[in-house]
C-alpha positions as CSV (number, residue, x, y, z in Angstrom):
1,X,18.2,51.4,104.7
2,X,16.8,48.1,105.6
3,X,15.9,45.7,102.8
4,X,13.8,42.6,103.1
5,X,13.9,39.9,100.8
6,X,11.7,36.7,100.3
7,X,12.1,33.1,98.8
8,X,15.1,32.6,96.2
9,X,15.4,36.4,96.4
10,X,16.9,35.7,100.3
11,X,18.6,33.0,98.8
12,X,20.2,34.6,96.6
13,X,21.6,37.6,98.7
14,X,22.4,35.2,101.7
15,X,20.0,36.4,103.8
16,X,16.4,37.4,104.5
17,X,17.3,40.9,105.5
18,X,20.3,43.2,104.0
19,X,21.2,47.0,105.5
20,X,22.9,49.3,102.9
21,X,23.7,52.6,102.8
22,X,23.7,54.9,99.9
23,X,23.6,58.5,98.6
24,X,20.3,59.3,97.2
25,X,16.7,59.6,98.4
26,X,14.7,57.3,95.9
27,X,14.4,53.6,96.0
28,X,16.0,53.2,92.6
29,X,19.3,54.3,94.7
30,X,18.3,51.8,97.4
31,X,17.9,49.3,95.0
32,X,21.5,50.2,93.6
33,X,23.0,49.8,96.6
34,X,21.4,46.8,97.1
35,X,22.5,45.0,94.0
36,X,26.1,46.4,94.6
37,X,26.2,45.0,98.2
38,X,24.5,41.5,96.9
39,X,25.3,41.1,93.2
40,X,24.0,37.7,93.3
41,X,20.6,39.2,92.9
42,X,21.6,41.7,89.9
43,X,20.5,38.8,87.3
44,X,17.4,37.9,89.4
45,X,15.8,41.4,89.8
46,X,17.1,43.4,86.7
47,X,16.7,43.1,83.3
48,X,20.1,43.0,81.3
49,X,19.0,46.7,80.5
50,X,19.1,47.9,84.3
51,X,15.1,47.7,84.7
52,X,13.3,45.8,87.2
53,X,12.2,42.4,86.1
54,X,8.5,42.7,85.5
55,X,7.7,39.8,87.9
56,X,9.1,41.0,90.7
57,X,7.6,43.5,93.3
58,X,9.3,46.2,94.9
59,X,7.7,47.7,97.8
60,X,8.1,50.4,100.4
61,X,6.3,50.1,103.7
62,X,3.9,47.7,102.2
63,X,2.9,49.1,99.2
64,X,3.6,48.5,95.2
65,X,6.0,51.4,94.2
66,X,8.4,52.2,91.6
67,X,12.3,53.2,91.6
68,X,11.2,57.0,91.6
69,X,9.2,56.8,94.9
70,X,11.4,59.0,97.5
71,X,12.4,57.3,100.6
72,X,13.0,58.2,104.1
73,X,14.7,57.2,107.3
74,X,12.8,54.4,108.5
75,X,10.7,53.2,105.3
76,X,10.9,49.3,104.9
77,X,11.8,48.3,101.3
78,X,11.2,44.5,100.3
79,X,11.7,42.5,97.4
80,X,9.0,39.6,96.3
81,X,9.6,37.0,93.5
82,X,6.7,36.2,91.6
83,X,4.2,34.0,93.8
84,X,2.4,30.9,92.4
85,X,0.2,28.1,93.8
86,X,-3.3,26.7,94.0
């Protein structure tokens, strides 16, 4: 599975796009794997409880989703700090 990542989250991991592999079929496992791969981000994305950090969006194939969603061969997963400006 293919994750993107964007601004200090890509920082962070060491690059803008990770491949993992993992046992599962949700995007919680894919975020798992993830975090193992690049622990760097652990702190970043999850709270100290194992929950995603409110401010950060996880998506699959464009869209907001949680770490239930199912995944499949050839969904896109991304990560997105929070974005500010004006």
């Amino acid at each position: 599975m293919q994750w993107k990542l964007f601004a200090d989250l890509a920082e962070a991991a060491g690059d803008r796009t990770v491949e993992v592999e993992f046992d599962g079929d949700t995007v919680g496992d894919a975020l798992d794997a993830l975090i193992e791969a690049r622990p760097a981000l652990s702190g970043r994305v999850l709270t100290e409880h194992g929950e995603l950090r409110d401010h950060v969006n996880l998506l699959k194939n464009g869209t907001a989703v949680g770490r239930d969603e199912q995944v499949a061969t050839g969904d896109e997963l991304a990560l997105f700090p929070p974005v500010s400006g004006g």
